[in-house]
C-alpha positions as CSV (number, residue, x, y, z in Angstrom):
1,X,-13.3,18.3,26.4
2,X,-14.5,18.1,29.9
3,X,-16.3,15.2,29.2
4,X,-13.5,13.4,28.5
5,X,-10.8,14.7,31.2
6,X,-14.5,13.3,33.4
7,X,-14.3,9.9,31.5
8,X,-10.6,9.6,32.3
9,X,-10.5,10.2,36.0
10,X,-13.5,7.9,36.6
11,X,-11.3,5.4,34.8
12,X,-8.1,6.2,36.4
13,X,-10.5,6.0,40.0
14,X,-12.4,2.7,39.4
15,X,-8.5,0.8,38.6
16,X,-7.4,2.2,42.0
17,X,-10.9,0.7,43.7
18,X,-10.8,-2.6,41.9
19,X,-7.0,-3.0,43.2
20,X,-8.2,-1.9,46.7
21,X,-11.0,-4.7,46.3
22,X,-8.9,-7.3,45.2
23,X,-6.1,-6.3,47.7
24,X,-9.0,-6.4,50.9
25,X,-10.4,-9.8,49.5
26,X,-6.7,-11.6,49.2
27,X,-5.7,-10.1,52.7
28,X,-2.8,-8.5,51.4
29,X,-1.9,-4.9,51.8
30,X,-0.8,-3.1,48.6
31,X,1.5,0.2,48.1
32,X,-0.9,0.9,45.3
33,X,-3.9,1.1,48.2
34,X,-1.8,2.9,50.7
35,X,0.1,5.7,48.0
36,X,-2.5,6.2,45.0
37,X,-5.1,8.5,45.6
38,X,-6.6,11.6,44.1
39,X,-3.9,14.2,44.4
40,X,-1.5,11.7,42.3
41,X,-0.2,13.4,39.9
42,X,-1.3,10.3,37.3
43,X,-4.8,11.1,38.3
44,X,-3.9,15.2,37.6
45,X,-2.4,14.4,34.0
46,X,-6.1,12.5,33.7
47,X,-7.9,15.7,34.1
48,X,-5.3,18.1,32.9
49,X,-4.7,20.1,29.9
50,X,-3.2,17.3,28.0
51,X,-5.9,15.1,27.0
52,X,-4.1,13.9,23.4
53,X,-1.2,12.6,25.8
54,X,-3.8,11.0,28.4
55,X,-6.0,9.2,25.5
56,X,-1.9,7.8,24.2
57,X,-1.5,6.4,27.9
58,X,-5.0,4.9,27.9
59,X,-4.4,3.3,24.3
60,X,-0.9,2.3,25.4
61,X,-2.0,0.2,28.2
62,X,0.0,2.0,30.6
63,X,-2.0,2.6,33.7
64,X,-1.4,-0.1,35.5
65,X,2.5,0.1,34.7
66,X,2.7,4.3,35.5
67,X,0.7,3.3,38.9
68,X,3.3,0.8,39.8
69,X,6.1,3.8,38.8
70,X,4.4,6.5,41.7
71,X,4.5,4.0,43.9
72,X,7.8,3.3,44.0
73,X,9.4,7.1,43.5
74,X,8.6,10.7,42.3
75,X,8.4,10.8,38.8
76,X,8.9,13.8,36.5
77,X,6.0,13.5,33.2
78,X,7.1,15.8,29.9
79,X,4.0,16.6,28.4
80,X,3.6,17.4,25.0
81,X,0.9,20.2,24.5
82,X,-2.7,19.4,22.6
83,X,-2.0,20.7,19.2
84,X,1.3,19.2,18.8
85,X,-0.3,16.1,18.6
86,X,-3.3,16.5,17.1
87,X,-2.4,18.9,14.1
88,X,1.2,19.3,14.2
89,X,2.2,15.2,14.8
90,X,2.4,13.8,10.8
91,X,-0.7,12.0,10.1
92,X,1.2,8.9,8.8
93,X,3.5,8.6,11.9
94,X,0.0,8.6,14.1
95,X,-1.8,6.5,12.5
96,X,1.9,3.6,12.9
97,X,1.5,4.4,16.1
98,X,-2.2,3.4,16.6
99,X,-2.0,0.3,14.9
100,X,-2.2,-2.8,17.2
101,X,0.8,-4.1,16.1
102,X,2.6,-1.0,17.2
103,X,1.7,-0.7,20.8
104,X,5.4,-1.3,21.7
105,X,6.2,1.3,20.0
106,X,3.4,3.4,22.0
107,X,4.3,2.0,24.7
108,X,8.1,3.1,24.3
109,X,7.1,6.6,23.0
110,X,4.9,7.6,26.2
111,X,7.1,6.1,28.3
112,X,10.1,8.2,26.9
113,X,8.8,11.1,28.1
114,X,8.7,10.3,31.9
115,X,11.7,10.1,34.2
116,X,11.7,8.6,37.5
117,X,12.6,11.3,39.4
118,X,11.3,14.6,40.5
119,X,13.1,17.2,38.3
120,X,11.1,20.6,39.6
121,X,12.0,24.3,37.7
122,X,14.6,25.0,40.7
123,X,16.5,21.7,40.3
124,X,16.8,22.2,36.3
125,X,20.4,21.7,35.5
126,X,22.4,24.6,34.3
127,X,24.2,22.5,31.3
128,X,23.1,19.7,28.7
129,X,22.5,16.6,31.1
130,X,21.3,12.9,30.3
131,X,18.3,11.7,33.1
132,X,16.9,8.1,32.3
133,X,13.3,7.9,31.4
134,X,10.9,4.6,31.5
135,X,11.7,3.9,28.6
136,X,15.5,2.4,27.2
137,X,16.5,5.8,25.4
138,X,17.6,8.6,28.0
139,X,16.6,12.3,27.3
140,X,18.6,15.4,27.7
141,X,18.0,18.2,29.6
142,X,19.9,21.7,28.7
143,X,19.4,25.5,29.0
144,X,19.8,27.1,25.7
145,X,19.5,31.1,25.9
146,X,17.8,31.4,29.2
147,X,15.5,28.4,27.5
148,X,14.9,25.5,28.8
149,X,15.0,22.0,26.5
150,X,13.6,18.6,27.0
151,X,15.2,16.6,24.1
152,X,14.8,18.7,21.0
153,X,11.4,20.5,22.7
154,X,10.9,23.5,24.4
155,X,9.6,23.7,28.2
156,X,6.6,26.4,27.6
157,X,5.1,25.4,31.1
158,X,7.5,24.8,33.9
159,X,5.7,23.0,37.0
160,X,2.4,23.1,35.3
161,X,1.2,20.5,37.1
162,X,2.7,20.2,40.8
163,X,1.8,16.9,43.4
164,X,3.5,15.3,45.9
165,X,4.1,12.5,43.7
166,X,5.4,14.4,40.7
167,X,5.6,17.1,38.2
168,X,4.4,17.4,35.0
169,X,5.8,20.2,32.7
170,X,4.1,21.4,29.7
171,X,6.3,21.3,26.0
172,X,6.4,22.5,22.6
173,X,6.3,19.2,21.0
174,X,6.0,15.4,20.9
175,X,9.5,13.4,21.8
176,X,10.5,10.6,19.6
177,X,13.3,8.8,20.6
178,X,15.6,6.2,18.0
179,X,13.9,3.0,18.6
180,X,11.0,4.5,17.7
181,X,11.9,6.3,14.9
182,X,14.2,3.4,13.5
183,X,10.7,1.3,13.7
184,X,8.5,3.5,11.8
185,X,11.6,4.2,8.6
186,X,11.6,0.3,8.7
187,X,8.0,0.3,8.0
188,X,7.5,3.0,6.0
189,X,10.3,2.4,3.6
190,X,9.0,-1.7,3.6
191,X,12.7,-2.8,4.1
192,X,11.2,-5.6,6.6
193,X,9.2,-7.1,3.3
194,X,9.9,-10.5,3.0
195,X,10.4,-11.8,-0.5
196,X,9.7,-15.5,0.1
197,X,6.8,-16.9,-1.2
198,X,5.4,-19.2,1.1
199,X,5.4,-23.1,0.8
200,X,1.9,-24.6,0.7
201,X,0.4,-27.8,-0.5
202,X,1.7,-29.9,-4.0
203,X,0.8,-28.4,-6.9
204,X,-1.2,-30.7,-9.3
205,X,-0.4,-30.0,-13.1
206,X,-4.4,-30.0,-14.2
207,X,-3.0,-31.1,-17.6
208,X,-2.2,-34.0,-16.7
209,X,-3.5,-34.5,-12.9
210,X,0.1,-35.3,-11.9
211,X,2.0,-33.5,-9.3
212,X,4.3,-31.1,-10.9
213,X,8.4,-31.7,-10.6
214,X,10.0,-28.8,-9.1
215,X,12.4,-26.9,-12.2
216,X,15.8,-28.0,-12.5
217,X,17.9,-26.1,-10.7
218,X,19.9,-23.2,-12.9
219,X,23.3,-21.2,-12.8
220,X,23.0,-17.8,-11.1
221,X,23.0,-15.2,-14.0
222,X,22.0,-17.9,-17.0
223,X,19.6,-16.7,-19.6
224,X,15.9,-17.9,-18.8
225,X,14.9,-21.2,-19.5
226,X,11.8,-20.7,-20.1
227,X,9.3,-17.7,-21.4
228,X,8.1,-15.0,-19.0
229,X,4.4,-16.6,-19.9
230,X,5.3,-20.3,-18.5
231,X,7.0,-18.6,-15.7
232,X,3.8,-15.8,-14.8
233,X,1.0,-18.0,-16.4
234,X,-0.6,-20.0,-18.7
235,X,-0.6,-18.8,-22.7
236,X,1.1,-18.1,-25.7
237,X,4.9,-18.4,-25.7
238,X,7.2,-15.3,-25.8
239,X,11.2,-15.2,-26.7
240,X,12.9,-15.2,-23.3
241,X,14.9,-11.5,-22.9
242,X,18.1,-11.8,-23.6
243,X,19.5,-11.3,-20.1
244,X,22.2,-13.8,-19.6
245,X,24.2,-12.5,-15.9
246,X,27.2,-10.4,-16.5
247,X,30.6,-11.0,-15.8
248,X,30.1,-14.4,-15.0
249,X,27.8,-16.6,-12.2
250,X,29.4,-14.2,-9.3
251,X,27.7,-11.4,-10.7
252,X,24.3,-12.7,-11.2
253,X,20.8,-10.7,-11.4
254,X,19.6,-9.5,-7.4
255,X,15.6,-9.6,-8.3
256,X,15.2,-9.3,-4.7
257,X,17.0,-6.3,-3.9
258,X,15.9,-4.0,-7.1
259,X,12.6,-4.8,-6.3
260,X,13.3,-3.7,-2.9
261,X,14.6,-0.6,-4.5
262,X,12.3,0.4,-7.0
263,X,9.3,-0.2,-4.1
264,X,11.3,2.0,-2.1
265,X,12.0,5.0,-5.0
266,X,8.3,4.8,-5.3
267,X,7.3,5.4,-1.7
268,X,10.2,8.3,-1.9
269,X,9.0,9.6,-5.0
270,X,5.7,10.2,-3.4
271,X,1.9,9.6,-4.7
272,X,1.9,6.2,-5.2
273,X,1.8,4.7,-2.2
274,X,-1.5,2.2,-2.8
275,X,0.6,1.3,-5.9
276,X,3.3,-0.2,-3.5
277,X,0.7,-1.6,-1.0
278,X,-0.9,-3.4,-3.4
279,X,2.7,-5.1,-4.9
280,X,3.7,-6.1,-0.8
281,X,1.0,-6.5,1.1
282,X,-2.6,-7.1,-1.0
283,X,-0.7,-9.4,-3.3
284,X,2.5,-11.8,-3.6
285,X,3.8,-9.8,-7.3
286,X,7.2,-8.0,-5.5
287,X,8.1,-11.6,-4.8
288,X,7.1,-13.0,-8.2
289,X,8.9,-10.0,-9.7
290,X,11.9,-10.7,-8.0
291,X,11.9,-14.0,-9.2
292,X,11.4,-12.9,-12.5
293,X,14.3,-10.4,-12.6
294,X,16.5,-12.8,-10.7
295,X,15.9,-15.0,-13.6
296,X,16.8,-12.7,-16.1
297,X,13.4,-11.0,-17.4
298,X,13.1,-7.4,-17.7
299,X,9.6,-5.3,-17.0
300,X,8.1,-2.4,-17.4
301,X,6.0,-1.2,-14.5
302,X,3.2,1.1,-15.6
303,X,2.2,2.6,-11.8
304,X,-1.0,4.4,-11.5
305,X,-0.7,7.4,-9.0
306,X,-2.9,6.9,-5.9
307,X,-5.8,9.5,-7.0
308,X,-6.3,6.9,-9.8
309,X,-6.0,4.2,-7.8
310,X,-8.8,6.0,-5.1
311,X,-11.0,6.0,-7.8
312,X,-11.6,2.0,-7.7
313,X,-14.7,0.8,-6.8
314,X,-14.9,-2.1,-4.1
315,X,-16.9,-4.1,-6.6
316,X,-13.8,-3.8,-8.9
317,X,-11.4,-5.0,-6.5
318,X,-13.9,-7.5,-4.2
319,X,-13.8,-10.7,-7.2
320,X,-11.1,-13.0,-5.9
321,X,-7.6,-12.7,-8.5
322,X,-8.9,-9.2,-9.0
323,X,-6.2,-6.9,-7.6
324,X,-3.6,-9.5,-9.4
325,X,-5.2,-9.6,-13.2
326,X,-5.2,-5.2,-12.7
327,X,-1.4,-5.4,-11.7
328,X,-0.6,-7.9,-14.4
329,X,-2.4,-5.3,-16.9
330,X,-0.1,-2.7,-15.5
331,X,3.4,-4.8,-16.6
332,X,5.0,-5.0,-19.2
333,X,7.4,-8.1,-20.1
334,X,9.9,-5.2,-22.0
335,X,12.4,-3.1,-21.1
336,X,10.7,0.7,-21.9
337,X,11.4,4.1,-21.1
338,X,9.6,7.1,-21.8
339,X,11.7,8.1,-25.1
340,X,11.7,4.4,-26.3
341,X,7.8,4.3,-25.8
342,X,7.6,7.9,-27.6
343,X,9.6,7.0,-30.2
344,X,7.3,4.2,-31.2
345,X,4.5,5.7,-31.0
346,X,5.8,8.6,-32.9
347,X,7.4,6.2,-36.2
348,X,4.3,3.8,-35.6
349,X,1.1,5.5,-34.5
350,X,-0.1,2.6,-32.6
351,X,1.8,0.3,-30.5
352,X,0.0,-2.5,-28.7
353,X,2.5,-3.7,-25.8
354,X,2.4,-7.4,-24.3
355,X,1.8,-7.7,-20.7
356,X,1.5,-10.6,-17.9
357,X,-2.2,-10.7,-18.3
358,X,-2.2,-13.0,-21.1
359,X,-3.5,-12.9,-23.5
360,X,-4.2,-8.9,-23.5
361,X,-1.9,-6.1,-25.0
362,X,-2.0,-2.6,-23.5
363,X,-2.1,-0.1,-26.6
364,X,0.1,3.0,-26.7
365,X,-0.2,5.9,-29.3
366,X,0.7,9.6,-29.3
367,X,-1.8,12.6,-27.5
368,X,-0.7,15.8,-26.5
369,X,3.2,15.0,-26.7
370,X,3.2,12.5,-24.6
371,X,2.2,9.1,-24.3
372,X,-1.4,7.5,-24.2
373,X,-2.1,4.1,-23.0
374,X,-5.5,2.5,-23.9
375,X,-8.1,2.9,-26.3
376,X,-11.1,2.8,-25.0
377,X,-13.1,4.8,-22.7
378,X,-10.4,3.7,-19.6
379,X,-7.5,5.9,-20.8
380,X,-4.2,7.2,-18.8
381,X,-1.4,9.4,-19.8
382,X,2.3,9.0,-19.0
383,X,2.6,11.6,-16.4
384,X,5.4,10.8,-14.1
385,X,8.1,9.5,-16.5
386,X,11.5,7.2,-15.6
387,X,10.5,7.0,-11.9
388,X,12.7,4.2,-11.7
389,X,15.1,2.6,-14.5
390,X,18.0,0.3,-13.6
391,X,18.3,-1.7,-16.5
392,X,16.1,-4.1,-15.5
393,X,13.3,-2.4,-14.1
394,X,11.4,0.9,-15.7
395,X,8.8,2.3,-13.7
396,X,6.7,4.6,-15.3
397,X,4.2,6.5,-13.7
398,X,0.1,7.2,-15.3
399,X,-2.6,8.8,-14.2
400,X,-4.8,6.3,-14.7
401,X,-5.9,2.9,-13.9
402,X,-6.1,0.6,-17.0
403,X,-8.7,-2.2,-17.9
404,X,-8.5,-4.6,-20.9
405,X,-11.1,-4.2,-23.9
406,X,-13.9,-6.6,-22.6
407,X,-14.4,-9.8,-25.1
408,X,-16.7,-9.9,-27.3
409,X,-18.7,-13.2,-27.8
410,X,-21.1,-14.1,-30.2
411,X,-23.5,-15.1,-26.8
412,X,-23.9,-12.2,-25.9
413,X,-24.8,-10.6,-29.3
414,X,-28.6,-10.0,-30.1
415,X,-29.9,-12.5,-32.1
416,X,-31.6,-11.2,-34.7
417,X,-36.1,-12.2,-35.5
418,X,-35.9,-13.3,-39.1
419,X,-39.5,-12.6,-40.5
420,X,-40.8,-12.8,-44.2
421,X,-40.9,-8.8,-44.2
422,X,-37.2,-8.6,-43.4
423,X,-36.6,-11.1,-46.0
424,X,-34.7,-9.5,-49.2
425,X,-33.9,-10.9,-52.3
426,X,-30.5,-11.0,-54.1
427,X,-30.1,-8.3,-56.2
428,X,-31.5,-8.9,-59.7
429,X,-29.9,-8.3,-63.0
430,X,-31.8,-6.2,-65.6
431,X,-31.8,-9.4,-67.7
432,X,-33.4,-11.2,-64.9
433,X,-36.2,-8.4,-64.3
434,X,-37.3,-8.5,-67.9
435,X,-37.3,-12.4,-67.7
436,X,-39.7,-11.8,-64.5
437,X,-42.2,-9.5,-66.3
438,X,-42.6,-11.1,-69.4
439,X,-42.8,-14.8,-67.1
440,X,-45.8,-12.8,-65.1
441,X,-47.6,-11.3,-68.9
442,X,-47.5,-15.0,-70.2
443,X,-48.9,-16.6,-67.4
444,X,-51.7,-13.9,-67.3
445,X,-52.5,-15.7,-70.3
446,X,-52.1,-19.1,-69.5
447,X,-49.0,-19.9,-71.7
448,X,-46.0,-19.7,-69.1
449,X,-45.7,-23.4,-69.9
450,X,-43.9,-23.0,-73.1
451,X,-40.8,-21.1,-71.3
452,X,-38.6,-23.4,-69.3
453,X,-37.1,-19.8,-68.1
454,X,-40.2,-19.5,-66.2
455,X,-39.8,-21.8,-63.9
């Protein structure tokens, strides 16, 4: 710990000296050079007791910016205590908030907690006031029962830190104001997900080597013109669901949006989170799907729960088309729910299910009360049933990952070593054996040549 507070103020000292360098060589003065210096109360929150908040400033890129700040007035720094944010903070909002992408967000945080003014213990108002911070989202200062609030935080240390420049007060917990928040639902619940497949080169038919003509264009809410196979890929053709839109062409099929929804239950629903990563970001399906429900289709989503889906090797995953042909595996071109699917499997034993990786059928049969999906040695259970079910869309959840029965080709049987030993003879007849012996007793005797049976 005193390592780093050490690592922090040499940091925090060598900026100051480089601006002081750069400020002697271009002959002109800075505030910086002439207010900055070791009793700042930036270079105290360096080598203070909140290192978690210090390491946020130093990712945040906010040095130079909080430097600028001091020099111009006091400022007032709410500092969240240690544990809040390293044990208390939820682990998925940190790691948003460490992601490159996010540092405006960071940035926006940090900055949240700091108001440019000095606000010391004696000038605390008496009732709920709003003070701007850095950052555009104002905080509230109140007394509450003889305690004092920052936001929705408790002050546990009031002037823990005091410099000329500034005060830095010591609270319960991390503040997180609407932008910020706003951000990280919009992430988290994937409502920015765009469901546009992008546009890329002519796509040659390699049937024919001819570029392929775009489809004619359809009615909103028409049945589909063509199966889901021509639609997904290449293979055997499949009666298109009988989905024509209802109530007319006004009231057509939103693929888009119930995609959007069931991605959305699933994230809600909990444990199966790399299912929906997979659909959005590691592949294009949430977009195909749409499509295909816009369309008309219905499907059946068989979602593995993210302790199966840890289980995946990288070797599993690293062939290119891999993560697509599993997800394919994992859809089914039918509208199913867990009593339809038990039902089956009850009346029939087992079922064998089409799915979009054509030309392999997922097999379903009865175990345990419940539902069983494969037959081999990769098996998964129906475990989390009717996750999702519009209509449209089923999603039901497994506790497994599920891999097609590998093909078996006459290449890769072992050929067998014919030899004279291994060489049997038909079957004989009892007839046949007597023939035999009496052939072998005359031509002991030289007079085989009489029987044509003998030869």
């Amino acid at each position: 710990m005193a390592s780093i507070r050490k690592s922090f103020t040499i940091l925090f000292v060598l900026s100051v000296l480089i601006q002081f360098a750069t400020a002697a060589l271009s002959g002109k003065p800075t505030n910086a050079t002439t207010q900055i210096n070791s009793n700042s109360v930036l270079v105290a929150l360096l080598d203070s007791r909140y290192t978690e908040l210090a390491e946020l400033v130093e990712k945040a890129l906010l040095l130079q910016k909080l430097e600028e700040a001091v020099t111009n007035h006091n400022i007032t720094i709410f500092a969240p205590r240690n544990e809040a944010l390293e044990r208390e903070l939820d682990p998925e909002f940190k790691r948003f908030l460490l992601e490159p992408r996010n540092l405006h967000s960071l940035q926006t945080l940090i900055l949240h907690h700091i108001v440019p003014s000095r606000l010391a213990q004696s000038e605390w108002p008496d009732e709920s006031t709003q003070h701007t911070t850095l950052s555009p989202d104002p905080i509230h200062l109140s007394n509450l029962d003889s305690v004092k609030l920052a936001g929705n935080a408790e002050v546990v240390r009031l002037d823990d830190v005091f410099r000329p420049d500034g005060i830095i007060h010591g609270i319960s917990r991390l503040l997180i104001p609407k932008s910020v928040q706003q951000d990280f639902n919009n992430r988290r619940s994937l409502r920015a997900i765009s469901a546009v497949k992008p546009e890329g080169a002519p796509e040659v038919d390699p049937r024919t080597n001819r570029l392929k003509k775009p489809a004619p264009s359809v009615p909103a809410g028409s049945s589909p013109v063509l199966p889901i196979y021509y639609a997904m890929a290449p293979g055997p053709s499949l009666a298109p669901a009988p989905a024509p839109g209802p109530g007319g062409p006004h009231h057509h099929f939103d693929g888009e949006s119930q995609v959007k929804d069931f991605i959305q239950t699933l994230l809600h629903y909990g444990g199966y989170n790399e299912m929906a990563d997979i659909l959005v970001n590691l592949t294009n399906l949430a977009t195909e799907m749409g499509k295909l429900v816009s369309e008309g289709y219905v499907l059946t989503v068989l979602a593995p729960n993210d302790e199966a889906m840890a289980k995946l090797t990288a070797d599993q995953l690293a062939e290119p088309g891999a993560p697509e042909r599993i997800m394919y595996y994992h859809i089914v071109p039918e509208y199913q729910t867990e009593e339809s699917m038990y039902n089956a499997v009850r009346r029939f034993g087992k079922v064998r299910y089409d799915t979009l990786h054509v030309p392999h059928k997922v097999v379903a049969q009865e175990a345990d009360g419940s539902v069983k999906f494969g037959d081999d040695d990769e098996t998964a259970y129906l475990f989390d049933p009717d996750i999702y079910t519009d209509g449209r869309i089923s999603v039901q959840g497994i506790d497994g990952v599920l891999f097609p029965a590998s093909e078996k080709t006459d290449s890769k049987k072992p050929e067998s070593i014919t030899t004279v030993d291994t060489i049997q003879s038909k079957p004989k007849s009892r007839r046949g054996k007597l023939v035999e012996v009496a052939c072998q007793v005359l031509g002991t005797f030289g007079q085989d040549s009489r029987f044509n049976t003998c030869h």
